[in-house]
C-alpha positions as CSV (number, residue, x, y, z in Angstrom):
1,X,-6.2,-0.6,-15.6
2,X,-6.2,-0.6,-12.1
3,X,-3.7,0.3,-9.5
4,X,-3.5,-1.3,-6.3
5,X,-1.1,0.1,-3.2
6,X,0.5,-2.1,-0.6
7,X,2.8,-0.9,2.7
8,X,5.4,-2.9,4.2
9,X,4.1,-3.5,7.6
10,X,7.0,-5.4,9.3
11,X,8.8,-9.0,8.8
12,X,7.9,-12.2,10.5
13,X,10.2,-14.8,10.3
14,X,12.0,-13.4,7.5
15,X,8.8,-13.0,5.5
16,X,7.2,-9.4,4.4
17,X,4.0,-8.4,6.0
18,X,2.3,-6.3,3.3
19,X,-1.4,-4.3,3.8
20,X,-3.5,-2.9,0.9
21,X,-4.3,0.3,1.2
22,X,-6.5,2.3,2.1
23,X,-5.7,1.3,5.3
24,X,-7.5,2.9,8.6
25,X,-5.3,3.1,12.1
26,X,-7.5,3.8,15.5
27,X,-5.7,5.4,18.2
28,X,-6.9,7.2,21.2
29,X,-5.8,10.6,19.8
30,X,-7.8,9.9,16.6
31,X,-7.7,8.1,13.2
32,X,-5.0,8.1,11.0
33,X,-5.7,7.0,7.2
34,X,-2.9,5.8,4.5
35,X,-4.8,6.5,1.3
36,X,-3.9,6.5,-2.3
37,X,-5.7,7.9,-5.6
38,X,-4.4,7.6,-8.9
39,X,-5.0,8.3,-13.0
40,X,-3.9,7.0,-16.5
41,X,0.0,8.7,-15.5
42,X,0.8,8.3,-11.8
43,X,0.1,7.3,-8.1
44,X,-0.5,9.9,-5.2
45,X,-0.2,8.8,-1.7
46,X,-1.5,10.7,1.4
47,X,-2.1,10.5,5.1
48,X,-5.9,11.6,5.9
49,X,-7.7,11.3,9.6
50,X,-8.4,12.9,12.4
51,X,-5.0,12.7,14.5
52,X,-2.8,15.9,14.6
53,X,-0.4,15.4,11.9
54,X,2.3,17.8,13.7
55,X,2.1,14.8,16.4
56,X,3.2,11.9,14.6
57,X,5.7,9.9,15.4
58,X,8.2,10.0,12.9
59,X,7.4,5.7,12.4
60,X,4.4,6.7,10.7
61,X,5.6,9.0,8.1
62,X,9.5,8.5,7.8
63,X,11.1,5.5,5.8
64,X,7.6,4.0,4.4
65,X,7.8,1.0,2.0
66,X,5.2,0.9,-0.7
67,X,4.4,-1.3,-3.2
68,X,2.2,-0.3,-6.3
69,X,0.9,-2.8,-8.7
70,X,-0.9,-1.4,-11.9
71,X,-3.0,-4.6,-13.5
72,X,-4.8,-4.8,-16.4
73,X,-8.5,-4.1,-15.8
74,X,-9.6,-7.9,-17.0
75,X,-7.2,-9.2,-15.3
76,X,-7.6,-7.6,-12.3
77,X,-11.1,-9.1,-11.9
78,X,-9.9,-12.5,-11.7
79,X,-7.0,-11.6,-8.5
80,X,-7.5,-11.1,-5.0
81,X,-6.4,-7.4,-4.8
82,X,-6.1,-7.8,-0.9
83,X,-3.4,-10.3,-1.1
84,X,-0.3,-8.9,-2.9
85,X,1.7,-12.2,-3.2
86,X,-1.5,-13.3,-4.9
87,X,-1.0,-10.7,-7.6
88,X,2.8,-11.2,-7.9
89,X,2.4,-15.4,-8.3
90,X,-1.0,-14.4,-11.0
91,X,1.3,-12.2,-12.8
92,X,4.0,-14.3,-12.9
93,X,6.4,-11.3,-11.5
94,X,9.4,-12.5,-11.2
95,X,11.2,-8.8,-10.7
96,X,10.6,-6.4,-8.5
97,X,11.7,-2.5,-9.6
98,X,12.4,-0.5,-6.7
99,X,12.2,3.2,-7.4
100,X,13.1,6.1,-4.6
């Protein structure tokens, strides 16, 4: 199967903004990377980069909103993986479990 990792980004007109990850941030004190790995039993996911991690602001590490989608390995080849309401309407998902 694979497992594919989405953050909230922000809202726009009362609709989610959601990024796959890995996703790569540039700022002038360096790069900040939201990654994710994963196996057959869970989903880790870690902040990677160049930026001094004791310097963040609390926006990019406090209150995150992830989504994780684990698709069947066939299936997955036939979705774009970049586009998470394209998974949801392929996979027919009509729920949405939110765990804490």
């Amino acid at each position: 199967d694979v497992s594919a990792v989405y953050r909230l980004m922000g809202v726009f007109e009362g609709t989610d903004i959601w990024e796959p990850l890995p996703q790569t941030i540039f700022r002038n004190s360096g790069i900040l990377l939201y990654g994710f790995d994963y196996t057959i039993f869970d989903v880790r996911l870690f902040l990677d980069g160049t930026v001094d991690f004791g310097k963040l602001d609390p926006d990019d590490t406090e209150n995150l909103i992830f989504r994780i989608a684990v698709i069947p390995a066939d299936f997955a080849k036939t979705v774009d993986l970049k586009k998470m309401d394209k998974v949801i309407d392929a996979l027919d998902i009509k729920e949405i479990k939110r765990i804490n």
